[in-house]
N, C-alpha and C positions, 0 to 999 in steps of 0.2 A: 271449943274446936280450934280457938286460936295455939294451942300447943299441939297438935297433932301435924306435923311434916313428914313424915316418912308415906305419907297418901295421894297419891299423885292422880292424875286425870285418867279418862279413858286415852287410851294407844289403838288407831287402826292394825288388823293382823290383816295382812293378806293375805286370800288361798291359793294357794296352790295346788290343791286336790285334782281339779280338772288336767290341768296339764301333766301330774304325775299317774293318771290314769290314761292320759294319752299317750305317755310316752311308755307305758307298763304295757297297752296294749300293741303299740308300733312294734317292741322288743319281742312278744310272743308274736308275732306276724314274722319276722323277721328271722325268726328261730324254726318257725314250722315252715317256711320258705325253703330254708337251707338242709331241713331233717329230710325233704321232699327229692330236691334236688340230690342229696347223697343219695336217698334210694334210688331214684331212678337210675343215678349214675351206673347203681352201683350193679342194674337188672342188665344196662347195656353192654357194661363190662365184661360181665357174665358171656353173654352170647358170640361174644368174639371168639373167635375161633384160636384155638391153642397152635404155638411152632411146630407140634406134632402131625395136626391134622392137616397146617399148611403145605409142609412139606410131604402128605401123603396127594395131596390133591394134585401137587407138582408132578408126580411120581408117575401118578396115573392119568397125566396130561403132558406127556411128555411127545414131542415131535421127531419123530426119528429121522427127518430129512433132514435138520441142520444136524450134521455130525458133531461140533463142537459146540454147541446149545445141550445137548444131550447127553455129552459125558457130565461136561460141568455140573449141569441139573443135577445127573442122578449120583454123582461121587456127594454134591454137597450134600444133599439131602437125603440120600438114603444110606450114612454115617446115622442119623438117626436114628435109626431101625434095628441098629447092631445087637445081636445078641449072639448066647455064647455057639448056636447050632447054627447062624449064619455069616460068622466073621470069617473065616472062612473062603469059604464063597463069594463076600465081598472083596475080601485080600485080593483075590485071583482075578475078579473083574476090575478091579480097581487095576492090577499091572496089566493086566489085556488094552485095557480103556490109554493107557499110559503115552500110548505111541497117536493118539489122535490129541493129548493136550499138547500147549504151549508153543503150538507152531503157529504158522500166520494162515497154511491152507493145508487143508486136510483131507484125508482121501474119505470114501464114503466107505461109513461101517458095513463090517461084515454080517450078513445074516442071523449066523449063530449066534453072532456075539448080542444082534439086539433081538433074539430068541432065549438070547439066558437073561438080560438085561430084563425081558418082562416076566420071565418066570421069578426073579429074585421079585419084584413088585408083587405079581397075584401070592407070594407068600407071607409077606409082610402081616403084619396085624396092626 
């Protein structure tokens, strides 16, 4: 036996098994946390209401006793709505509407004009 050196003693291994199974499961915790959270996110998201639909609800809650609350509203928002059988009709209300922007006091809209202003809205889509 005295010529045999390459045999060396017993060597402690330490495990680490437990802790790489702790940390394997932390990471699947971790991952199904965040796969949760995108979905949910992504259901809220969802239900938010599109530029389109906000600017219809504008349209059709529009206050005709501020005159200049009411152009603005409807010039900005109902640009939206343009298509080719109602541009038109917007054109014309948009220069009607002309003389109540950009001044500091304004006179009170004329009838017809917020009679065609709600007929251009009930046709919208």
């Amino acid at each position: 036996m005295q010529g045999l050196k390459d045999i060396k003693g017993l060597v402690e291994v330490t495990d680490y098994s437990l802790w790489w199974l702790l940390a394997i499961i932390f990471i699947v915790f971790i991952m199904t946390a965040f796969a949760l959270y995108l979905y949910k996110n992504r259901r809220i998201r969802k239900k938010r209401a599109s530029p389109r639909e906000v600017a219809l609800s504008n349209l059709k809650n529009i206050d005709f006793s501020d005159t200049k609350n009411t152009v603005y509203t409807f010039i900005q928002d109902g640009k939206q709505f343009l298509t080719p059988e109602n541009e038109t009709v917007f054109k014309n209300l948009e220069k009607d509407l002309e003389k109540y922007k950009y001044k500091k006091e304004v006179p009170i809209m004329d009838e017809a004009l917020k009679d065609e202003i709600k007929r251009f809205i009930k046709e919208i889509k």
